[in-house]
ZAMARGU-4260 file (C-alpha; in steps of 0.2 Angstrom, whole numbers, plus 5000, padded with zeros to 4 digits):
<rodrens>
0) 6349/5338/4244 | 6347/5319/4251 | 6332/5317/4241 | 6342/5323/4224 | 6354/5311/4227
5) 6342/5299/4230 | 6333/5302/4214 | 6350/5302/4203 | 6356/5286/4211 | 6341/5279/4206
10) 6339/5286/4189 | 6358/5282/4187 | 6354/5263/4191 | 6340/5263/4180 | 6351/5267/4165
15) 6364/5253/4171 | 6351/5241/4171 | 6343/5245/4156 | 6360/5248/4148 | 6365/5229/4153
20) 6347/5221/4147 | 6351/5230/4129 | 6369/5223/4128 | 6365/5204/4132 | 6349/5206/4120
25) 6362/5212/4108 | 6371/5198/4111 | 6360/5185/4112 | 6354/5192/4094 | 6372/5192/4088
30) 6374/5176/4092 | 6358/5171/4084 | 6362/5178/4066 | 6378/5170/4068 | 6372/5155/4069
35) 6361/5157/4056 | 6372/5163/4043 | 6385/5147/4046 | 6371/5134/4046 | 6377/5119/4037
40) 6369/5105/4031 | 6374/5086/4036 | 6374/5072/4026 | 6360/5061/4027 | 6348/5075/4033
45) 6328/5075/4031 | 6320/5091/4033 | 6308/5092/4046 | 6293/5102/4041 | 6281/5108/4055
50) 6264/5111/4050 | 6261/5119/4067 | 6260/5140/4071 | 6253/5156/4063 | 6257/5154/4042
55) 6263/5171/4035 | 6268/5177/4017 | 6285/5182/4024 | 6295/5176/4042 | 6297/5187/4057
60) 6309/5183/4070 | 6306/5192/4088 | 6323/5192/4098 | 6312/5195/4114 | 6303/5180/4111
65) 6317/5171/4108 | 6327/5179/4123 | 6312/5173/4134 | 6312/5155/4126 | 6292/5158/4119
70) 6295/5151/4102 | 6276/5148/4099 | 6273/5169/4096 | 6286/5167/4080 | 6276/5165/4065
75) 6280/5156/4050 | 6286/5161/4033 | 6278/5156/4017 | 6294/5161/4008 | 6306/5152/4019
80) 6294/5136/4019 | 6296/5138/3997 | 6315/5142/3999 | 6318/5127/4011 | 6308/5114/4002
85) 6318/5120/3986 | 6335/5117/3995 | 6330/5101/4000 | 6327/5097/3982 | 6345/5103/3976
90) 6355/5097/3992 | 6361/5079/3988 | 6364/5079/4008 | 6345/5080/4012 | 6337/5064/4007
95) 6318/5067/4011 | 6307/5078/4020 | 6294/5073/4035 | 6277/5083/4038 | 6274/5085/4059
100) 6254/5088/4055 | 6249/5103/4065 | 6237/5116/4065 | 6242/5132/4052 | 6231/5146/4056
105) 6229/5163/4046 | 6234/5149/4032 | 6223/5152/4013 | 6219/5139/4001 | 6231/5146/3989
110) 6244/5146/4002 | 6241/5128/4006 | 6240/5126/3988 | 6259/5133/3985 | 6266/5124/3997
115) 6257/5108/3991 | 6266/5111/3973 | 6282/5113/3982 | 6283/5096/3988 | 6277/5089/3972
120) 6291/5098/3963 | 6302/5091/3978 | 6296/5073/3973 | 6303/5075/3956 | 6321/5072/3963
125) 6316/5053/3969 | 6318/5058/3984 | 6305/5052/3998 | 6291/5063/4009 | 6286/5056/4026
130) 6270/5062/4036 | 6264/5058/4053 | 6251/5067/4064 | 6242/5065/4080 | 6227/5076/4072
135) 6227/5082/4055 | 6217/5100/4051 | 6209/5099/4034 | 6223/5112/4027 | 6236/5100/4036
140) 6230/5083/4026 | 6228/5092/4013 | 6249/5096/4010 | 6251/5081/4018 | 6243/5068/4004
145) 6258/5069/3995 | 6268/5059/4006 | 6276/5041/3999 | 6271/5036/4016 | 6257/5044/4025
150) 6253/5040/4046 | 6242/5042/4061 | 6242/5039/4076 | 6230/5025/4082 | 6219/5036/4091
155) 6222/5050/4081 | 6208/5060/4069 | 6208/5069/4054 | 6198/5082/4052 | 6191/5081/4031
160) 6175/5089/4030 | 6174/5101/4015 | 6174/5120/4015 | 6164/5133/4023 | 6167/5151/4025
165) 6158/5161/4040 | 6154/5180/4038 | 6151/5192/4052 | 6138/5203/4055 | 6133/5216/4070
170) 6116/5227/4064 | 6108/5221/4079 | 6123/5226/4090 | 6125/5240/4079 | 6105/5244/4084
175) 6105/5240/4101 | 6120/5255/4104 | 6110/5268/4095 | 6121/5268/4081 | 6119/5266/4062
180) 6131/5266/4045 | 6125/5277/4030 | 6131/5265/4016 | 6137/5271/3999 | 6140/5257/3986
185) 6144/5249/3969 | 6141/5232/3964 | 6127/5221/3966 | 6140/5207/3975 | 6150/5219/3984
190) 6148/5212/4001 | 6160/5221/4013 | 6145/5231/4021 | 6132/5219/4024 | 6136/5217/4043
195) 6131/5236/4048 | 6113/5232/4039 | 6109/5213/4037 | 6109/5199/4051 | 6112/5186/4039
200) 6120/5184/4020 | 6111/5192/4003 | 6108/5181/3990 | 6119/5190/3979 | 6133/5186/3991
205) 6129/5168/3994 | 6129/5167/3977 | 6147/5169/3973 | 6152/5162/3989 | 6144/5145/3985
210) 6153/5147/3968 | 6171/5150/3973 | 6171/5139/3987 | 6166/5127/3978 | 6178/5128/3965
215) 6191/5129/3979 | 6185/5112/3984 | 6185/5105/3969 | 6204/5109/3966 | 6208/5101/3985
220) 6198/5086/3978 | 6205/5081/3961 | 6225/5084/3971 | 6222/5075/3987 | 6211/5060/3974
225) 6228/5060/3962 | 6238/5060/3976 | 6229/5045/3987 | 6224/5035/3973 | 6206/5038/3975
230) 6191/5048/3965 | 6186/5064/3972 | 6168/5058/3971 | 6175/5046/3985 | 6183/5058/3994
235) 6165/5067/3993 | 6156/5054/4001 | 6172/5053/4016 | 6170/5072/4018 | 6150/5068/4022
240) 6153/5054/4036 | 6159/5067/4050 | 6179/5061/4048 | 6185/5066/4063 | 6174/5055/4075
245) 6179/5040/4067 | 6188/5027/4071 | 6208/5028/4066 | 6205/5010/4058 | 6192/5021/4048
250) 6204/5031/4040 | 6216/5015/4035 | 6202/5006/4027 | 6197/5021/4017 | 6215/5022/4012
255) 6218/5042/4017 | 6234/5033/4029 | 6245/5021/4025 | 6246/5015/4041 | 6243/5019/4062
260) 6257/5022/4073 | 6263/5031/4089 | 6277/5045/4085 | 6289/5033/4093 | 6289/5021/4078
265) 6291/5038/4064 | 6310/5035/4067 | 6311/5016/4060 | 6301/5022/4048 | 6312/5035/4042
270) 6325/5022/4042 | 6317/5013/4032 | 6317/5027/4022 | 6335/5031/4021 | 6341/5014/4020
275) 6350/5017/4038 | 6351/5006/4052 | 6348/5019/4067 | 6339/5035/4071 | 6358/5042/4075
280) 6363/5037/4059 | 6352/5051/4051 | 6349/5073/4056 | 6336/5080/4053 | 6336/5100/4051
285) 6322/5113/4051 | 6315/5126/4038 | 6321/5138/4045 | 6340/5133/4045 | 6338/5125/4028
290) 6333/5140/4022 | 6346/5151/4028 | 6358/5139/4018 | 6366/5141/4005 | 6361/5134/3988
295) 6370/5121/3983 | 6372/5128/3965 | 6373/5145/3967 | 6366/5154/3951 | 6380/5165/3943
300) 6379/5185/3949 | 6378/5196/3934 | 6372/5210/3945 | 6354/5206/3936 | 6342/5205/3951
305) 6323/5202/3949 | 6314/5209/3963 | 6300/5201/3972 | 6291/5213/3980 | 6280/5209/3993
310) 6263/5218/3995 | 6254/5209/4010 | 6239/5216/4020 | 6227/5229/4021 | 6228/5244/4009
315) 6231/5260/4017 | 6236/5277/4017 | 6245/5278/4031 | 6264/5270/4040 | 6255/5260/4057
320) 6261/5264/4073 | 6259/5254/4088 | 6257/5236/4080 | 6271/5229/4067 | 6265/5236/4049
325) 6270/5220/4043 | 6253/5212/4038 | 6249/5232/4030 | 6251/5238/4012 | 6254/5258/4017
330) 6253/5268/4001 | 6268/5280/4007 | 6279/5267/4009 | 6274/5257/3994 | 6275/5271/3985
335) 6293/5276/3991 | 6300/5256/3988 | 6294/5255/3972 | 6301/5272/3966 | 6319/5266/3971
340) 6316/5249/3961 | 6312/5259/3946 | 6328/5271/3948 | 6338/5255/3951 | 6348/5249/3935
345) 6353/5233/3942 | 6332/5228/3945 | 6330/5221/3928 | 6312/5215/3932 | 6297/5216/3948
350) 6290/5204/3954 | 6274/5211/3964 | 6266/5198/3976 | 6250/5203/3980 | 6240/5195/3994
355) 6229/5206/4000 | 6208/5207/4002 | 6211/5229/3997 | 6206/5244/4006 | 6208/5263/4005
360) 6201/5266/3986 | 6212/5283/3987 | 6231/5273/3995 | 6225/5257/3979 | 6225/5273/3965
365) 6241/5279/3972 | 6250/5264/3969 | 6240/5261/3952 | 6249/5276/3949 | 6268/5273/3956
370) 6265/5253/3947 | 6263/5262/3931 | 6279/5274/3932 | 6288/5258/3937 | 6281/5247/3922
375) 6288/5262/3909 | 6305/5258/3914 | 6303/5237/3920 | 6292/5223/3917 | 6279/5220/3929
380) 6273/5205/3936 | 6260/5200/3949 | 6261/5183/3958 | 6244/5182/3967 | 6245/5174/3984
385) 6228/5168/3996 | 6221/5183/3989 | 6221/5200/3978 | 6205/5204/3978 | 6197/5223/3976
390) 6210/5237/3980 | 6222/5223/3979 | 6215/5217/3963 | 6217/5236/3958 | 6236/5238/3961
395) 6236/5222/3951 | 6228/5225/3934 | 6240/5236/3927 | 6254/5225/3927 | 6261/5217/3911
400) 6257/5198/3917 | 6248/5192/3930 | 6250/5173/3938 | 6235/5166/3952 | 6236/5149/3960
405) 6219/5143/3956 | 6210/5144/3973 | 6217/5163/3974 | 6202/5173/3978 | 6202/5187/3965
410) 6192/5202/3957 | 6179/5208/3969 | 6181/5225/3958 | 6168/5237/3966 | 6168/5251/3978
415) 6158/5258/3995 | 6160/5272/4008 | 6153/5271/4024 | 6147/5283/4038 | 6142/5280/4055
420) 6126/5290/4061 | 6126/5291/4083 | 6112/5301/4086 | 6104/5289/4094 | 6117/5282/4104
425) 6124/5301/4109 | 6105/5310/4110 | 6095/5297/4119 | 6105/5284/4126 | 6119/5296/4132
430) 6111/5312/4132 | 6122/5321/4123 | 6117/5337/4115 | 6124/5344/4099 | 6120/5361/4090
435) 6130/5368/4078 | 6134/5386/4067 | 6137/5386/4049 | 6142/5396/4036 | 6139/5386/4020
440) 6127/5371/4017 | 6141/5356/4020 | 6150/5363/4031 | 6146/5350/4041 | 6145/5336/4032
445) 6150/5319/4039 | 6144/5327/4056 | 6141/5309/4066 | 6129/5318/4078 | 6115/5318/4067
450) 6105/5309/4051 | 6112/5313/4031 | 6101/5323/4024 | 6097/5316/4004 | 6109/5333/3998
455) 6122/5324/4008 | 6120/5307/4001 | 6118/5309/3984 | 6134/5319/3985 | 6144/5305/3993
460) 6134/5293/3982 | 6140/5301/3968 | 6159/5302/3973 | 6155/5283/3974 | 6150/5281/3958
465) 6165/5292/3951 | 6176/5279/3960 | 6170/5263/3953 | 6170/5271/3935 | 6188/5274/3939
470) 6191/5257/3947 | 6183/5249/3931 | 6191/5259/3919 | 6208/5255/3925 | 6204/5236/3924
475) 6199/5239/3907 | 6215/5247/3902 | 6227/5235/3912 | 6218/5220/3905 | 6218/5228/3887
480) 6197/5226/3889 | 6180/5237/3886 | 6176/5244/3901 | 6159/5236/3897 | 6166/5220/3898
485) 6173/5223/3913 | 6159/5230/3921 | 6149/5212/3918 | 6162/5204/3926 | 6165/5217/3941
490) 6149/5221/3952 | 6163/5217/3966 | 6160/5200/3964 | 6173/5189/3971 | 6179/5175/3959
495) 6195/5160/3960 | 6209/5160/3952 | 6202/5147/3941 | 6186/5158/3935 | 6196/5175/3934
500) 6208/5164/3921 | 6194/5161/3910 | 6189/5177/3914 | 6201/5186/3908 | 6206/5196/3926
505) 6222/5185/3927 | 6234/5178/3914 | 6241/5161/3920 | 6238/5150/3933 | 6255/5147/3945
510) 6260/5150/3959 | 6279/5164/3963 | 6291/5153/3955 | 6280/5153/3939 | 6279/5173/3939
515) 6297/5174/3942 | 6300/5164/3927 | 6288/5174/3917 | 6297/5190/3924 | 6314/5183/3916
520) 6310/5181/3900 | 6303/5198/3900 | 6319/5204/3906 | 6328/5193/3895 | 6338/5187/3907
525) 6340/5168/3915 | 6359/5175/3922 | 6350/5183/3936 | 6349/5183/3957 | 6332/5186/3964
530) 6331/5195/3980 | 6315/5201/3991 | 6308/5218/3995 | 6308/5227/4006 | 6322/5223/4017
535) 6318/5213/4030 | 6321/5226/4047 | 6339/5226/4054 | 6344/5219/4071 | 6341/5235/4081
540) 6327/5241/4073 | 6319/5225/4078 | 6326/5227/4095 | 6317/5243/4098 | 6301/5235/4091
545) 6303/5226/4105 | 6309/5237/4119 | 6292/5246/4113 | 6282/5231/4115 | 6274/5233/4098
550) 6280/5218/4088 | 6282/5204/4102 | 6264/5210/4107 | 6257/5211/4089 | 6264/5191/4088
555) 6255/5188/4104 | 6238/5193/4097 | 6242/5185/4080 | 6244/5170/4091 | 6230/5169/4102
560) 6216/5175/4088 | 6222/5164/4077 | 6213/5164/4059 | 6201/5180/4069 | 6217/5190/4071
565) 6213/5200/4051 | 6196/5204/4058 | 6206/5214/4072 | 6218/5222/4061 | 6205/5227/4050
570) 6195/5236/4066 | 6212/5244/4071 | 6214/5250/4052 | 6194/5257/4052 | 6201/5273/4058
575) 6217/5275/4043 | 6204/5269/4029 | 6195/5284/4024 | 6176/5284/4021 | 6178/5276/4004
580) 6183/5259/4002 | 6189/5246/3987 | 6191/5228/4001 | 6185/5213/3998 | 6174/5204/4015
585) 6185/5208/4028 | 6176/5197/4040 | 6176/5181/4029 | 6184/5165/4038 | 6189/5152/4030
590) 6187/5134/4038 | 6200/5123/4034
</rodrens>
């Protein structure tokens, strides 16, 4: 009886403590949003823009890590970074933004490349842009070129070097465990399974690689030449002398600074600026507050909403568990948001942003499916982020317009299936013995235990090729093409925004402000609010996140692996793919 007691007291105090953890989380969190929602803006403000942290389509906030003070696990939103920059523009009490050059992993070029525009639109409202930086990334300098007034610190670097993308590959790994893939494909370019059979890149696929990257340089050199005041032939040659290991002086010579400085002085030069006599004679506020603002003009409410959905991730056919399914496209939940868009009279227009390399070929045909239901009853537009290439070029092509930044990484429109073969590995290396009893010829199929026979492959060869007729053909009736056409154009080669415009593959280049123009007109409708889906999670849903440990530990390992951290995701997703796939090059890293 002493030790039943003993138990209940202890189980009783457990609950207590746990109880009191939740209610000054809760708090805390309370707080927090309070704040948030009554943020309001000085007079004389500069928006301080941090190029620093983990760059995401859309912000997440973690309570936990803002409980614990460990700010550096929160990542940063595209969309408040946009919203901010436009609130600095039409907020007469903000008189200029500074850039703190950083490092902005998981960031795309076409995610730069927005960003970029936003401060160029900002600049239309005379207002001024600072920029200072200790060490400026490639991605960093590049945003940062539009400043009026450009710094670096005396013994600081910047790090302009021009583009290069690094694939992945593992046959010998693959070899020396005993294990091979049987590989099922479409497409001469369609480059996704070369790492379980080749050490190093085909021609085909350094082909389109050279092309686009370089297309995507080109872009960042005729902007940051505009911008500087210099010719991208110039820049060129910079790129060549190994930038970062010169001298700061180097850099002010070349004209890429206006001038070197320690971080102490950016305060008199924001001054300066501002036409004020002290740094307490200014405020400064951060995106993040800026964006939770309110507009300055608000628009008028006529219950007309455009919708931007946002479709970010991996394509596949299942809700995650464990890690935050926030960097995942899952087709049942896709599926289900877009069905109550549809049935929603007051959503006069979609807005789909697309930023995703693909995935499951069966999850990108379900939402073909639920895209098309949607586009009977509402236009359809697709804004094309870093990239929507593949399955997410798939979901993409039916809609009514579709809007790529030029260094969008597009098309890749090709298909593959893969199956792994251990005999080896389980036979001989393990010594693992199988023997099996069937009662019809594939009974077994996809048995990993032992070799394909040729019945088996040109079966699941053939399901491949059913695919990519499929794929091909709903190109050709989205883009109002001959599937022939297509077909010269697919071969899942990847292509820029820029080429899939002359292509045909995209309508317009622009970035989201552009589609959701595009997508008011076709609504006919400017007296409109435009709100974002899906709902961002609730407070206490959030807070059992955390309890559980999934999102704070999924923004630790966004943290630590840094622009690696879509190769993870895309291992943890192998096993909720399938066996047939329409994904561009997970295991592509971009340099910037």
């Amino acid at each position: 009886m002493k030790q039943f007691f003993k138990y209940v007291l202890a189980t009783v105090t457990g609950l207590l403590i746990m109880g009191l953890l939740s209610l000054i989380i809760t708090i805390v969190s309370l707080i927090g949003m309070l704040n948030t929602s009554t943020v309001k803006v000085e007079d004389n403000s500069v928006l301080v823009l941090k190029l620093n942290g983990q760059l995401s389509e859309r912000a997440s906030r973690s309570p936990l890590s803002g409980l614990i003070g460990n700010g550096a696990t929160e990542n940063i939103g595209l969309d408040e970074i946009l919203r901010a920059i436009q609130r600095a523009k039409e907020n007469d009490r903000v008189k200029g933004i500074y850039i703190e050059a950083g490092a902005l992993s998981g960031a795309s070029p076409a995610m730069l490349q927005e960003i970029r525009q936003a401060l160029l639109d900002f600049k239309t409202s005379k207002k001024f842009i600072a920029a200072y930086g200790d060490f400026y990334t490639q991605g960093a300098y590049y945003i940062s070129s539009v400043a009026d007034s450009l710094l670096i610190n005396p013994q600081g670097m910047i790090d302009w070097k021009g583009l290069a993308m690094q694939s992945v590959y593992y046959k010998d790994l693959l070899d020396k465990l005993g294990v091979h893939m049987e590989i099922f494909k479409v497409g001469t370019y369609k480059s996704a399974v070369e790492p379980y059979f080749l050490n190093e890149m085909s021609e085909a696929n350094k082909e389109q690689i050279t092309t686009f990257s370089t297309e995507i340089w080109n872009q960042m050199l005729k902007e940051v030449a505009t911008s500087r005041k210099l010719t991208a032939e110039k820049l060129n040659t910079l790129a060549d002398t190994a930038m970062m290991f010169q001298e700061a002086t180097f850099y002010k010579t070349s004209k890429m600074v206006d001038r070197l400085a320690y971080s102490d002085e950016v305060p008199q030069m924001l001054c300066r600026m501002m036409d004020v006599k002290e740094k307490k004679d200014y405020n400064t506020i951060s995106v993040q507050d800026l964006a939770a603002s309110a507009a300055a003009e608000p628009k008028g409410t006529s219950g007309n909403i455009v919708a931007v959905y946002y479709a970010s991730g991996s394509i596949v056919d299942e809700v995650s568990s464990g890690f935050s399914s926030g960097d995942e496209i899952a087709s049942p939940k896709v599926i289900k948001d877009l069905r109550k868009l549809a049935e929603d009279d007051d959503v006069k227009a979609v807005v789909l942003r697309v930023n995703s390399p693909g995935g499951s070929a069966y999850a990108s045909e379900q939402i073909w499916h639920e895209i098309m239901n949607l586009k009977a009853k509402k236009p359809v537009v697709v804004s094309m982020g870093g990239m929507a290439a593949s399955g997410g070029y798939y979901i993409s092509c039916s809609a009514d317009w579709i809007v790529a930044e030029p260094t969008t990484l597009t098309g890749s429109i090709g298909i593959f299936g893969t199956f792994p073969v251990a005999d080896e590995l389980l036979n001989q290396k393990i010594g693992v013995h199988f023997q099996t009893v069937k009662t019809n010829k594939y009974a077994d199929f996809g048995d990993f235990s032992r070799e394909m026979n040729e019945g088996e492959r040109m079966v699941m060869q053939n399901y491949v090729n059913r695919g990519y007729e499929l794929f091909t053909k709903r190109c050709a009736d989205g883009r109002k093409m001959k599937q022939s056409d297509i077909k010269k154009i697919a071969e899942g080669r990847v292509w820029s925004g820029e080429h899939a415009k002359q292509l045909g593959l995209v309508d317009q280049l622009g970035n989201l402000n552009d589609a959701i123009a595009v997508a008011k007109k076709r609504a006919k409708t400017d007296n409109c609010t435009v709100l974002s889906y899906p709902a961002k999670q609730g407070m206490f849903e959030s807070l059992l996140n955390e309890v559980s440990g999934n999102s704070y530990a999924d923004a630790q390992l966004q943290q630590t692996l840094g622009d690696f951290y879509g190769f993870f995701r895309s291992l943890q997703h192998i096993d909720r793919r399938g066996n047939v796939h329409a994904q561009l090059p997970y295991h592509f890293i971009f340099n910037l």
